[in-house]
Jmol script that loads the backbone (N, CA, C; Angstrom):
load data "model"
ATOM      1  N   UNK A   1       0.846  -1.182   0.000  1.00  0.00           N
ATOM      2  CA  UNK A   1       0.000   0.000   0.000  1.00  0.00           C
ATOM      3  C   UNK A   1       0.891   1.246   0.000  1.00  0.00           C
ATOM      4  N   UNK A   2       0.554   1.566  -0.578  1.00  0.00           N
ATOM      5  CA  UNK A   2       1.743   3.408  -1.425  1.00  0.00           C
ATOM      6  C   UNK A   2       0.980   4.474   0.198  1.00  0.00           C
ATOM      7  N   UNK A   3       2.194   5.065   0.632  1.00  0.00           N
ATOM      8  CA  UNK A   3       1.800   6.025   1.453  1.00  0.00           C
ATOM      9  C   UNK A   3       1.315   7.090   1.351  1.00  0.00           C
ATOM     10  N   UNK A   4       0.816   8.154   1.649  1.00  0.00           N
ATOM     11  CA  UNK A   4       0.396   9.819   1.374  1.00  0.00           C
ATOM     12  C   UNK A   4       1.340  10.795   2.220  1.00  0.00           C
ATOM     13  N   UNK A   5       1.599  11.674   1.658  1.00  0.00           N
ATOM     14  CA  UNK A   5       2.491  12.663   2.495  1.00  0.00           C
ATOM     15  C   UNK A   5       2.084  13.761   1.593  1.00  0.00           C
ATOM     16  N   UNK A   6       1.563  14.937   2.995  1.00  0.00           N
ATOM     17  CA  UNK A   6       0.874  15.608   2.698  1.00  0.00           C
ATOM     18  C   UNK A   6       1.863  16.848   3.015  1.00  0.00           C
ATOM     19  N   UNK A   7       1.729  18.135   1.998  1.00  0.00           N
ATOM     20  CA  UNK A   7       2.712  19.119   2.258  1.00  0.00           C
ATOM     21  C   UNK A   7       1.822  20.451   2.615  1.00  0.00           C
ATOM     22  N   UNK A   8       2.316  21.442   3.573  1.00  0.00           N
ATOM     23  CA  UNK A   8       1.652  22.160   4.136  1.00  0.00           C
ATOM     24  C   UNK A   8       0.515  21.613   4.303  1.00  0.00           C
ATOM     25  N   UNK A   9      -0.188  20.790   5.380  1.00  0.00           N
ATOM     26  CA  UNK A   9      -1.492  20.712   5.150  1.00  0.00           C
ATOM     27  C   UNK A   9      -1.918  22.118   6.019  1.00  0.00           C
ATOM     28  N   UNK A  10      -3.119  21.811   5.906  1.00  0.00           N
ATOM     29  CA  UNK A  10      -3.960  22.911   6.519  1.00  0.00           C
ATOM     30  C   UNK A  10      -5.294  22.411   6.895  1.00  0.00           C
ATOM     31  N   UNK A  11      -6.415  23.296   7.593  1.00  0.00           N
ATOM     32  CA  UNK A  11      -7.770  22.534   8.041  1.00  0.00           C
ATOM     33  C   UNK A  11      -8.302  22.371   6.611  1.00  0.00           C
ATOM     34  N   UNK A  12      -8.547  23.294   5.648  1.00  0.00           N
ATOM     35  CA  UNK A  12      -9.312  23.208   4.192  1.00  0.00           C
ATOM     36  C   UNK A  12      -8.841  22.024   3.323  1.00  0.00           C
ATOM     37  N   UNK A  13      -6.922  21.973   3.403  1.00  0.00           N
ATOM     38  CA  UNK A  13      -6.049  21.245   2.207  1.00  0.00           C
ATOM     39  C   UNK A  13      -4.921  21.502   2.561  1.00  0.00           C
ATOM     40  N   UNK A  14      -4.436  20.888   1.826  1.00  0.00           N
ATOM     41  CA  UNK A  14      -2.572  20.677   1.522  1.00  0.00           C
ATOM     42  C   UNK A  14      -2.528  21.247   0.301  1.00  0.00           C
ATOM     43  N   UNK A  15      -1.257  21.961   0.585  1.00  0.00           N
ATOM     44  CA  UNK A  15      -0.911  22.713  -0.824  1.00  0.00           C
ATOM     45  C   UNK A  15       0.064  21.996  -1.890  1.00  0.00           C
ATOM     46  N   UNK A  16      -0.198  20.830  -1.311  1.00  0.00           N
ATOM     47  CA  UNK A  16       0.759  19.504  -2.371  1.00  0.00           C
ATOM     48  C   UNK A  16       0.194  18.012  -1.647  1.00  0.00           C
ATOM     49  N   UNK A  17       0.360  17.006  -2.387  1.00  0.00           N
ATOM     50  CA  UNK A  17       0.013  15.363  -1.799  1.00  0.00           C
ATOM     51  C   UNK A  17       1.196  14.395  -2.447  1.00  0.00           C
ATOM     52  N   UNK A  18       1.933  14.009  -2.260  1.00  0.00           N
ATOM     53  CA  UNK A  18       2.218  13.204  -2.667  1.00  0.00           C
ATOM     54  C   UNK A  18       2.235  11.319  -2.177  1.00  0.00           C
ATOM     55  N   UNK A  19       1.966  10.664  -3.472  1.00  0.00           N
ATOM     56  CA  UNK A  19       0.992   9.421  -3.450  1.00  0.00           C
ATOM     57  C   UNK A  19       1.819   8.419  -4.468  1.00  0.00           C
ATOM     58  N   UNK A  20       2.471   7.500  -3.946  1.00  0.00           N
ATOM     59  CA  UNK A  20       3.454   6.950  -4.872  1.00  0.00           C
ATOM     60  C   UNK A  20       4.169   7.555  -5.720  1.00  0.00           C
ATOM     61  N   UNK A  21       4.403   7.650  -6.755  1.00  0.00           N
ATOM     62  CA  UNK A  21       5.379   8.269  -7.423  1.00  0.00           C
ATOM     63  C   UNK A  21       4.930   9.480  -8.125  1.00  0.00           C
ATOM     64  N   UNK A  22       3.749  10.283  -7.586  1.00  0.00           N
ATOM     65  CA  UNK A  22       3.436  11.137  -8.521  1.00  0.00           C
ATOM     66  C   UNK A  22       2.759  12.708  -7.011  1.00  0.00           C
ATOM     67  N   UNK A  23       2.817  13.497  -7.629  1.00  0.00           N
ATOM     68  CA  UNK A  23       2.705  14.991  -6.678  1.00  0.00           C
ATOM     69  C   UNK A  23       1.844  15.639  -7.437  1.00  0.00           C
ATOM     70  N   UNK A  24       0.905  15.766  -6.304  1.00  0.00           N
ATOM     71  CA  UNK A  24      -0.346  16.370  -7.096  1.00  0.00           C
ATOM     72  C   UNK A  24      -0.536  17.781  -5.980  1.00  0.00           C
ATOM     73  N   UNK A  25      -0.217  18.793  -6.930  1.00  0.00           N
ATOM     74  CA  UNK A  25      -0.439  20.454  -6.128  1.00  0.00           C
ATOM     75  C   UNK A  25      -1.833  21.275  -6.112  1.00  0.00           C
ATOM     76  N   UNK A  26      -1.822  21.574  -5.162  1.00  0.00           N
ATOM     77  CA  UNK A  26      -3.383  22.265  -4.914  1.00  0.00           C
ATOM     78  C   UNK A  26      -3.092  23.677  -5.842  1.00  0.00           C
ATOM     79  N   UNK A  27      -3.941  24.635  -6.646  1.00  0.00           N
ATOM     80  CA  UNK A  27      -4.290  25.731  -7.233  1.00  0.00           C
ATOM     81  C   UNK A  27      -3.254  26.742  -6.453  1.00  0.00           C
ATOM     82  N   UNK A  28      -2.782  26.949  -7.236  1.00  0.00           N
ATOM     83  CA  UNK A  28      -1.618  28.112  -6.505  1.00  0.00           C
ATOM     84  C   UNK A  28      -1.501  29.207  -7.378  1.00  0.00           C
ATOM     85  N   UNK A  29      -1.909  30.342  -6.137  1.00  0.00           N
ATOM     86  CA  UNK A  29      -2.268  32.009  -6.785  1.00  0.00           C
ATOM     87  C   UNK A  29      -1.521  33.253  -6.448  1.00  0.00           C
ATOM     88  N   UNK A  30      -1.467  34.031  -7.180  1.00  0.00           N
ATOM     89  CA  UNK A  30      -0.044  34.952  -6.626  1.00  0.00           C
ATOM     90  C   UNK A  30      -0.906  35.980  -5.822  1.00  0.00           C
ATOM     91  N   UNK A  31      -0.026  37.131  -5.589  1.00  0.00           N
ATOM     92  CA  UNK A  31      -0.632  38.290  -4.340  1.00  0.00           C
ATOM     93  C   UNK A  31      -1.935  39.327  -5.429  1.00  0.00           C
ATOM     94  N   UNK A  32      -2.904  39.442  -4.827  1.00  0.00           N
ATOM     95  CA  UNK A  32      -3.865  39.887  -5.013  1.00  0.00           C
ATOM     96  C   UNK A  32      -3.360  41.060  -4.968  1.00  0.00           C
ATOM     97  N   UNK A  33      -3.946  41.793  -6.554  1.00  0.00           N
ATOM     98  CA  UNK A  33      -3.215  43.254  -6.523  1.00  0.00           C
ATOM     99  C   UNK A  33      -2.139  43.767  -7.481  1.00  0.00           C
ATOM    100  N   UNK A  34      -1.381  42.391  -7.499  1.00  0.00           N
ATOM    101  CA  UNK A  34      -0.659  42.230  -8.650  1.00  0.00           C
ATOM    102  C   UNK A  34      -0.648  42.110  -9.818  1.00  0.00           C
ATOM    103  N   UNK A  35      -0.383  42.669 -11.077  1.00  0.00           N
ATOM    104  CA  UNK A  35      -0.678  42.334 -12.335  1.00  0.00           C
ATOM    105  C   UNK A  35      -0.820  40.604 -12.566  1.00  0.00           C
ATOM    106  N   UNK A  36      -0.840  40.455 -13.790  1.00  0.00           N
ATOM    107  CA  UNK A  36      -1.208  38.916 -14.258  1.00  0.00           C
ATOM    108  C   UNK A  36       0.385  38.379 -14.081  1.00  0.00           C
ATOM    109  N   UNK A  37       1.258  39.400 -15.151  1.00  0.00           N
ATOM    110  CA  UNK A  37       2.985  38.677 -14.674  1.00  0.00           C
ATOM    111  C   UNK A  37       3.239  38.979 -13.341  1.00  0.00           C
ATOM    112  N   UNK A  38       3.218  39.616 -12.961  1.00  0.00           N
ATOM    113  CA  UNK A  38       3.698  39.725 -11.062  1.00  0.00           C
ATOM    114  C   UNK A  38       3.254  37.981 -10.530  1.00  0.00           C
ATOM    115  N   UNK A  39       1.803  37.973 -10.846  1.00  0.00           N
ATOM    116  CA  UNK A  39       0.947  36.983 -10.311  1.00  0.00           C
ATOM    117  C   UNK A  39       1.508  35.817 -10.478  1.00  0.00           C
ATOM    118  N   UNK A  40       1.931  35.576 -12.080  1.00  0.00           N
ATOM    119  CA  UNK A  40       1.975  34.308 -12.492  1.00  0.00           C
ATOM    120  C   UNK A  40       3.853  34.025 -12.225  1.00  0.00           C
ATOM    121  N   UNK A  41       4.413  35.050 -11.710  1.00  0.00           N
ATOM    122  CA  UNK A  41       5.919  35.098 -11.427  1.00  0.00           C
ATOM    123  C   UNK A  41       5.878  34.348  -9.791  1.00  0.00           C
ATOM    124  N   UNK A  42       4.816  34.816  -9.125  1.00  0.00           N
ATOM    125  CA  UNK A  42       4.827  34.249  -7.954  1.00  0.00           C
ATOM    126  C   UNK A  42       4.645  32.874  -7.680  1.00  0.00           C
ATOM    127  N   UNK A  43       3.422  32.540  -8.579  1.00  0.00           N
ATOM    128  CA  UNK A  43       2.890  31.352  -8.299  1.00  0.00           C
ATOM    129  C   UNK A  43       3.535  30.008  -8.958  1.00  0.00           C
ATOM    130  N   UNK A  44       4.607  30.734  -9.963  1.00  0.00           N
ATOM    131  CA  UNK A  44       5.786  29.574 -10.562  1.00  0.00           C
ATOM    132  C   UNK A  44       6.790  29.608  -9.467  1.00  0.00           C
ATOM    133  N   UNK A  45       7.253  30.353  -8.979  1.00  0.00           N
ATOM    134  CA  UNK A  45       7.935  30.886  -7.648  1.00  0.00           C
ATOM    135  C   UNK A  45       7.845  29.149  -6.503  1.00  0.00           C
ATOM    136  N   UNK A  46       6.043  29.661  -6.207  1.00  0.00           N
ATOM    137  CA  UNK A  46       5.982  28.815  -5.263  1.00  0.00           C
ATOM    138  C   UNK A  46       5.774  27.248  -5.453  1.00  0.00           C
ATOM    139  N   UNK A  47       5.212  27.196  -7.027  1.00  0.00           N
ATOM    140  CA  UNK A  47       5.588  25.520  -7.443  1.00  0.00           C
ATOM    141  C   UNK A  47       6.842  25.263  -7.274  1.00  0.00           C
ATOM    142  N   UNK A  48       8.096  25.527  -8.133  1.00  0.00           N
ATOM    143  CA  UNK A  48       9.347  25.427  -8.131  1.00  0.00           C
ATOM    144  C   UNK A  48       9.311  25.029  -6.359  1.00  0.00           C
ATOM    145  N   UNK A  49       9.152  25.709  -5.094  1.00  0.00           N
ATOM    146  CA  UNK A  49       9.077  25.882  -3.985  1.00  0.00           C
ATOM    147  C   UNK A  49       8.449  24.279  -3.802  1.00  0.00           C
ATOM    148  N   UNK A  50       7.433  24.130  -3.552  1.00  0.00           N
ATOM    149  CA  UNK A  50       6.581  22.950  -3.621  1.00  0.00           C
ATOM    150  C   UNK A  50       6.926  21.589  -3.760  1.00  0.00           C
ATOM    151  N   UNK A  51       7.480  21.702  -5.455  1.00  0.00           N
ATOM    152  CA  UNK A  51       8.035  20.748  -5.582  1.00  0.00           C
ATOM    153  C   UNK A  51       9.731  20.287  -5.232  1.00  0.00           C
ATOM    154  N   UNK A  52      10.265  21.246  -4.855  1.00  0.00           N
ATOM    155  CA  UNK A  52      11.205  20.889  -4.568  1.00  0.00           C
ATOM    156  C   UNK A  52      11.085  20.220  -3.377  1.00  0.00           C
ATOM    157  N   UNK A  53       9.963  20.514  -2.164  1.00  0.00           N
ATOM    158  CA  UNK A  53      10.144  19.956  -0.948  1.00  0.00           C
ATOM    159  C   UNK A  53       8.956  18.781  -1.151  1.00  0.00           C
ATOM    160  N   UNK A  54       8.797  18.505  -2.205  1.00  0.00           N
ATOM    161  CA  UNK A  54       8.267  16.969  -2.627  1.00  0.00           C
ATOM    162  C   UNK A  54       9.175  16.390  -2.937  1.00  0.00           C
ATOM    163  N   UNK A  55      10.673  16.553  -3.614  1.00  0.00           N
ATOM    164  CA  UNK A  55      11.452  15.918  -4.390  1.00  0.00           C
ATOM    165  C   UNK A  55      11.356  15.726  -5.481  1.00  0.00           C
ATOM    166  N   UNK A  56      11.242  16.735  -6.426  1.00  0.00           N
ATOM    167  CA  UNK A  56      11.015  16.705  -8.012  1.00  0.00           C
ATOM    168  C   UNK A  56      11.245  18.126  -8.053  1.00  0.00           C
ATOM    169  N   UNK A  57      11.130  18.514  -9.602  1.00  0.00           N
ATOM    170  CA  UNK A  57      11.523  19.838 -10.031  1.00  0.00           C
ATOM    171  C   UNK A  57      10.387  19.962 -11.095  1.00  0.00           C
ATOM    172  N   UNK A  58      10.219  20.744 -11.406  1.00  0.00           N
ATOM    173  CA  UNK A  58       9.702  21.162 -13.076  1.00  0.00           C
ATOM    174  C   UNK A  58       9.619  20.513 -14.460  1.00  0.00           C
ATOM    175  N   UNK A  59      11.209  19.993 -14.306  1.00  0.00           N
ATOM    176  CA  UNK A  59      11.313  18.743 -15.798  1.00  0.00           C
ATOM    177  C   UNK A  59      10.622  17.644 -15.488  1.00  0.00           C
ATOM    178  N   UNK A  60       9.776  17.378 -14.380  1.00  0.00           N
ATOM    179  CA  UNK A  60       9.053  16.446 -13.945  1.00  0.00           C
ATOM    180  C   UNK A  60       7.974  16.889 -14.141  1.00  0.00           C
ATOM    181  N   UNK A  61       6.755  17.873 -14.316  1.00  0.00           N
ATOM    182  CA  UNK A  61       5.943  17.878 -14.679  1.00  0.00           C
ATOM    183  C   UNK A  61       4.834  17.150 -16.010  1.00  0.00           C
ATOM    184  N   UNK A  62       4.187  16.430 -15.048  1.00  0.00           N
ATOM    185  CA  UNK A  62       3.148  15.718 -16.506  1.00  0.00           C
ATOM    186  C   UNK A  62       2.028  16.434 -16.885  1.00  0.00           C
ATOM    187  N   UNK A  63       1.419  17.204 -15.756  1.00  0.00           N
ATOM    188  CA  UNK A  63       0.337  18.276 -16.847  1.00  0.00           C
ATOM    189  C   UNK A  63       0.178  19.628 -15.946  1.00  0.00           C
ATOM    190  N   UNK A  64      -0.287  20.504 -16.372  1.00  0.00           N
ATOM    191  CA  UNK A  64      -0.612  21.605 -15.848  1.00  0.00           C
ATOM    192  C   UNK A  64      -1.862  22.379 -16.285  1.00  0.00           C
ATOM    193  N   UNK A  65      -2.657  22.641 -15.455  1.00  0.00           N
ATOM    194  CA  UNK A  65      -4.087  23.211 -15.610  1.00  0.00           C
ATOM    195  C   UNK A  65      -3.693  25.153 -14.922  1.00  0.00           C
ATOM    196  N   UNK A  66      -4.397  25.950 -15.965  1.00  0.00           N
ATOM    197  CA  UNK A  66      -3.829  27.148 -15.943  1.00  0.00           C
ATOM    198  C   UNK A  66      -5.153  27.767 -16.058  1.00  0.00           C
ATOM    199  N   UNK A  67      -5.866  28.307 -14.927  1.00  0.00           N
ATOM    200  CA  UNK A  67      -6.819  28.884 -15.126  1.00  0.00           C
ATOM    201  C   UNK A  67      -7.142  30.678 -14.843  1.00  0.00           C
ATOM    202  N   UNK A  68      -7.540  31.754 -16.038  1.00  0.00           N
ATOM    203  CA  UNK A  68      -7.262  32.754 -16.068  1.00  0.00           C
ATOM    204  C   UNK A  68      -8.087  33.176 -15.385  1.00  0.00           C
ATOM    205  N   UNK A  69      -8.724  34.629 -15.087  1.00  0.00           N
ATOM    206  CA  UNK A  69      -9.755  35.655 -14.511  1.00  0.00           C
ATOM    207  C   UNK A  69      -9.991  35.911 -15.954  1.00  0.00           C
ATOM    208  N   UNK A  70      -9.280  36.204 -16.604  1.00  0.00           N
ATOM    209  CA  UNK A  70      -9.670  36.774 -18.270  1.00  0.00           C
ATOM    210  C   UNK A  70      -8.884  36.518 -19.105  1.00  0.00           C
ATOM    211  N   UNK A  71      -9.031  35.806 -20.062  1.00  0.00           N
ATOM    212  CA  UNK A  71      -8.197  35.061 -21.156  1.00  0.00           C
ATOM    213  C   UNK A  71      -8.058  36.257 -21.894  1.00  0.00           C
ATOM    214  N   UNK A  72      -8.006  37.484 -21.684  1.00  0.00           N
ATOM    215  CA  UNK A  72      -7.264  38.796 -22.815  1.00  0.00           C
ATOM    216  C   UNK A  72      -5.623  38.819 -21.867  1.00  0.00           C
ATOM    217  N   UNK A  73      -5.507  38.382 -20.536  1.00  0.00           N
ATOM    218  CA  UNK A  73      -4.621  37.683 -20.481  1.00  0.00           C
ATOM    219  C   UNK A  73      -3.343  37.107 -20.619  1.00  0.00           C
ATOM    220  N   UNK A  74      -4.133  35.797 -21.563  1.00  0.00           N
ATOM    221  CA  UNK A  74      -3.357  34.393 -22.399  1.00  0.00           C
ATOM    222  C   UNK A  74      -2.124  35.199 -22.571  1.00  0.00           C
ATOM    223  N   UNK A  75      -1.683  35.809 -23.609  1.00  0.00           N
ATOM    224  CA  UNK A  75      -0.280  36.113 -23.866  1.00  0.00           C
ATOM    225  C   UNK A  75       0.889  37.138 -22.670  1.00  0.00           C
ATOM    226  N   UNK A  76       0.038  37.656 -21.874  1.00  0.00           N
ATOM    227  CA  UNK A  76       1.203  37.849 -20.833  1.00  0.00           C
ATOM    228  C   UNK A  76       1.264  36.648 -19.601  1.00  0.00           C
ATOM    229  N   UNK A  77       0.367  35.802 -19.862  1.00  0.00           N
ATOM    230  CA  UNK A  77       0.952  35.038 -18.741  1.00  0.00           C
ATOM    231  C   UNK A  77       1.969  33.661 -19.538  1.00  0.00           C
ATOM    232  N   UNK A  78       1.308  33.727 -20.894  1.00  0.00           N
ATOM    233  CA  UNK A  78       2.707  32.599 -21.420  1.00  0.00           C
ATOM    234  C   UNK A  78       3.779  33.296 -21.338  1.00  0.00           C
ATOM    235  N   UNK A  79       3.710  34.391 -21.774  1.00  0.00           N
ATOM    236  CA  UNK A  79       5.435  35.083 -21.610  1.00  0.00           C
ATOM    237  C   UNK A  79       5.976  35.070 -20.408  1.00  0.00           C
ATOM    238  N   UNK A  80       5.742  34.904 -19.206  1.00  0.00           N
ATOM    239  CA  UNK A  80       5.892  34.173 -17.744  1.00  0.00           C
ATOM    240  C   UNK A  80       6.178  32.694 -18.186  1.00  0.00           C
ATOM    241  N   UNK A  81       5.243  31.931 -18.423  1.00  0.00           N
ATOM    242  CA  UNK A  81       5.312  30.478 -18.263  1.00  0.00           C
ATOM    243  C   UNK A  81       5.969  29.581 -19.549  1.00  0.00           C
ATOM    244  N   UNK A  82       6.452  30.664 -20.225  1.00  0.00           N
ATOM    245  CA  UNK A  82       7.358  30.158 -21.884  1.00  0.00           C
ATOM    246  C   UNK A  82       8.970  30.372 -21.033  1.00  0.00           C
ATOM    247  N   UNK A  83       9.307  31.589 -20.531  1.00  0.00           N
ATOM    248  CA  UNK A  83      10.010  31.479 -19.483  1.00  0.00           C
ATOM    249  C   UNK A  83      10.925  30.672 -18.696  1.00  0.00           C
ATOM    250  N   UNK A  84       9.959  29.982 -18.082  1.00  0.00           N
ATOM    251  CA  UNK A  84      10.468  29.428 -16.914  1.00  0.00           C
ATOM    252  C   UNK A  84      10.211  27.621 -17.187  1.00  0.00           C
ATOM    253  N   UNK A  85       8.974  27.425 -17.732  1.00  0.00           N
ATOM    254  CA  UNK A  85       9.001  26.290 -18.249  1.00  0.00           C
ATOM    255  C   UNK A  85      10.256  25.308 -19.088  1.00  0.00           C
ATOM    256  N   UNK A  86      10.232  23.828 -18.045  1.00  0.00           N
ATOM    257  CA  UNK A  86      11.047  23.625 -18.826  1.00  0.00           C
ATOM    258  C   UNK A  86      10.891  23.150 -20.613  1.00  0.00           C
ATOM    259  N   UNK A  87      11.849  23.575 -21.387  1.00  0.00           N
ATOM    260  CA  UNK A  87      11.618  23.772 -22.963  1.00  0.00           C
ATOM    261  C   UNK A  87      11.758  22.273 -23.372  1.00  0.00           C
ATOM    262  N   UNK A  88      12.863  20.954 -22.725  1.00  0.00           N
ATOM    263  CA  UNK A  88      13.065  19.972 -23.107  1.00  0.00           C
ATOM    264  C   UNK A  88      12.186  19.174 -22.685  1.00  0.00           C
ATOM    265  N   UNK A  89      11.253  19.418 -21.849  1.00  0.00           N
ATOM    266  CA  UNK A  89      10.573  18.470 -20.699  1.00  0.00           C
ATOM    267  C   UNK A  89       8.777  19.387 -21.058  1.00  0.00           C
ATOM    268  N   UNK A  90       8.524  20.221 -21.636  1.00  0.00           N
ATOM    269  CA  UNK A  90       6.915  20.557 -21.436  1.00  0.00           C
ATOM    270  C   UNK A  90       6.253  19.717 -21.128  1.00  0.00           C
ATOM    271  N   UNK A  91       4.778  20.064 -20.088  1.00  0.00           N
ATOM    272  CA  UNK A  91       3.869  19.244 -19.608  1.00  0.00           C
ATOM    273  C   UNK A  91       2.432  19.364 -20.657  1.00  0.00           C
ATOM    274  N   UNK A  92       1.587  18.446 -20.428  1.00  0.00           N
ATOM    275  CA  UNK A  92       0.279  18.661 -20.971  1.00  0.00           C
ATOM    276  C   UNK A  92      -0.075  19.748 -20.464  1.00  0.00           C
ATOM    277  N   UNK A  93      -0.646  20.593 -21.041  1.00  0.00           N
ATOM    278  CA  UNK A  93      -1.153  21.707 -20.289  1.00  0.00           C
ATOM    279  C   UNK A  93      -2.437  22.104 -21.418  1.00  0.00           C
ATOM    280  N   UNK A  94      -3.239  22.884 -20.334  1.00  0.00           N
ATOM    281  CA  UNK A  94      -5.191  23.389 -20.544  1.00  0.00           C
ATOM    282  C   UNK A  94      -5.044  24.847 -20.040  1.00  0.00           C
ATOM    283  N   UNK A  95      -5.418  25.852 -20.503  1.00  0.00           N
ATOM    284  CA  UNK A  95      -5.893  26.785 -20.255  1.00  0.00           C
ATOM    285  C   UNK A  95      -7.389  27.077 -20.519  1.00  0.00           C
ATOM    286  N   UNK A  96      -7.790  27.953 -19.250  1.00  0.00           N
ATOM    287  CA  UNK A  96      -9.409  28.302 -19.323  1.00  0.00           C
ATOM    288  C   UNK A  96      -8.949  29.242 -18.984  1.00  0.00           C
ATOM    289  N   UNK A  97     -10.927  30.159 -19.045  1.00  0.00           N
ATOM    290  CA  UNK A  97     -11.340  31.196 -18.292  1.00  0.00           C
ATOM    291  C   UNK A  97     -11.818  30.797 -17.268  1.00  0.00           C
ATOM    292  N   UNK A  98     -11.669  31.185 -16.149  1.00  0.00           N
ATOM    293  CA  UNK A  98     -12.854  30.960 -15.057  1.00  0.00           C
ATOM    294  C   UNK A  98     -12.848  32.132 -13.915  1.00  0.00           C
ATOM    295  N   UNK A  99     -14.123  32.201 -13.059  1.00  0.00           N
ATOM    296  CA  UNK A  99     -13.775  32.892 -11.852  1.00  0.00           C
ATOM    297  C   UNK A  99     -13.177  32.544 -10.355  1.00  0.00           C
ATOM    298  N   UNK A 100     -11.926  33.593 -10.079  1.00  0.00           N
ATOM    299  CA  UNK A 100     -11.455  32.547  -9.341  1.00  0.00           C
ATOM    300  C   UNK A 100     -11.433  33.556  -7.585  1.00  0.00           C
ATOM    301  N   UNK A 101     -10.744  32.791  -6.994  1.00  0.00           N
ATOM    302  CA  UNK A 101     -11.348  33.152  -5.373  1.00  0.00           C
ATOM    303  C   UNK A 101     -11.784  34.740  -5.322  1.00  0.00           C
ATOM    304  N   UNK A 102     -10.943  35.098  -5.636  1.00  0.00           N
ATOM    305  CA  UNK A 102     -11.102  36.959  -5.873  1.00  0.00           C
ATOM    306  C   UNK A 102     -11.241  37.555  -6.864  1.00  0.00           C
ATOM    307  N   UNK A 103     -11.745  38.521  -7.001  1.00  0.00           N
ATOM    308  CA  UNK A 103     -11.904  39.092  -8.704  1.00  0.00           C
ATOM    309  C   UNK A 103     -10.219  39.720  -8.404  1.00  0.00           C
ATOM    310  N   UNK A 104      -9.131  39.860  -7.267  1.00  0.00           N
ATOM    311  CA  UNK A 104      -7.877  40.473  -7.370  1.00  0.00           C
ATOM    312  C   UNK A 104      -7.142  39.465  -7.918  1.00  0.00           C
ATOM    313  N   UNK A 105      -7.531  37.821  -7.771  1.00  0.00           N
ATOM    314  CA  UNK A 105      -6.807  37.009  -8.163  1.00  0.00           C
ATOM    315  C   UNK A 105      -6.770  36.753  -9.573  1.00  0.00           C
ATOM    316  N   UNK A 106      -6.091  36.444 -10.657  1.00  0.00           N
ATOM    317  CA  UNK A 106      -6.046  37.376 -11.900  1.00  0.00           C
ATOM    318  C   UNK A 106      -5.370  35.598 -12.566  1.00  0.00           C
ATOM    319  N   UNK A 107      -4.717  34.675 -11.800  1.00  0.00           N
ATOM    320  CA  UNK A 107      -4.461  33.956 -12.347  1.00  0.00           C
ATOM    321  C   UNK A 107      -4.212  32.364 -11.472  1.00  0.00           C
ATOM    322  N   UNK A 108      -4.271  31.126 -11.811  1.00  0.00           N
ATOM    323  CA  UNK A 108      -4.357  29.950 -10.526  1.00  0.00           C
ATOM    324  C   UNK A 108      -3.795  28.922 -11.324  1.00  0.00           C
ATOM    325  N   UNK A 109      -2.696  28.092 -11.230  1.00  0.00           N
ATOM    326  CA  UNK A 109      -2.229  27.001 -11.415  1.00  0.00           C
ATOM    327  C   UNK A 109      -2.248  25.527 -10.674  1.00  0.00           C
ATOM    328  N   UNK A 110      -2.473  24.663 -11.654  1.00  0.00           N
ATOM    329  CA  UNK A 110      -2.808  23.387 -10.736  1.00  0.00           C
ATOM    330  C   UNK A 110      -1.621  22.424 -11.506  1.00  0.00           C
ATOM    331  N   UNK A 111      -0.640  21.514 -10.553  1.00  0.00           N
ATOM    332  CA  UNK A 111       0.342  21.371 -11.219  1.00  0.00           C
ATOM    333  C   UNK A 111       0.110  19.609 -10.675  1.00  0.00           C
ATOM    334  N   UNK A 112       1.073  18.444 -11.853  1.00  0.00           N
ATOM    335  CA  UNK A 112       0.751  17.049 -11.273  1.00  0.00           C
ATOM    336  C   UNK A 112       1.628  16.961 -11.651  1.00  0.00           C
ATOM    337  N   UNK A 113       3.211  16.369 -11.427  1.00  0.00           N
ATOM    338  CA  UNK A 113       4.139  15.845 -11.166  1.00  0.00           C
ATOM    339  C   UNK A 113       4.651  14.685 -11.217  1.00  0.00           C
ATOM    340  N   UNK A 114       5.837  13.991 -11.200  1.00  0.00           N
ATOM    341  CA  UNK A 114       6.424  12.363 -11.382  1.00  0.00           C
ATOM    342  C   UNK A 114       7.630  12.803 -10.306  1.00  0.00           C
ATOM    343  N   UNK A 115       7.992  11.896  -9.210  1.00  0.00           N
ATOM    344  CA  UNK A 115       9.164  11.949  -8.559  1.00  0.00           C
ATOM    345  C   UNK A 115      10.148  11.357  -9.106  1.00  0.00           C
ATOM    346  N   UNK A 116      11.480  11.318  -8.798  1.00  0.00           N
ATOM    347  CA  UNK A 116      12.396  10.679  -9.557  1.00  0.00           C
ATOM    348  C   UNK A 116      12.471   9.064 -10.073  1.00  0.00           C
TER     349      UNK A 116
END
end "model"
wireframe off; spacefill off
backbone 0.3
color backbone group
């Protein structure tokens, strides 16, 4: 039976799970207030963060769900996530529109992972 290890938990969630060989991250949002790149600078910030204290990095990513406040958007937050993403290793990735905790919150990433 594969164990769970849960990162930051909290009473609501954990802001990461990891479950046999794979790390599954809760929606991670930058500071309210911030433009869309400020936002989306943070919240790659704190994956990179995340997963490192799961034991994996980025070139480990298998998909990523990217959900906007407003898809007019889309092109400043890829120019963030073209960036930093790794180029040899890209994940599946989905972008939407949706509404998200705050109308300040402008952008939310959901990230799933492979450990070494």
């Amino acid at each position: 039976m594969s164990s769970i290890r849960r990162i930051e938990p909290g009473p609501r969630m954990s802001a990461g799970v990891v479950h046999g060989n794979t790390v599954y991250l809760a929606g991670q949002v930058g500071n309210p207030g911030d433009d869309v790149a400020a936002q989306t600078k943070t919240v790659l910030d704190t994956i990179d963060r995340l997963l490192a204290e799961a034991g994996t990095d980025k070139s480990r990513i298998l998909s990523a769900q990217i959900w906007l406040a407003d898809m007019a958007n889309f092109g400043t937050m890829n120019t963030v996530w073209d960036a930093w993403v790794d180029k040899a290793n890209p994940p599946a990735r989905a972008t939407g529109e949706s509404k998200l905790a705050t109308p300040a919150h402008l952008v939310e990433i959901i990230i799933v992972a492979a450990l070494p």
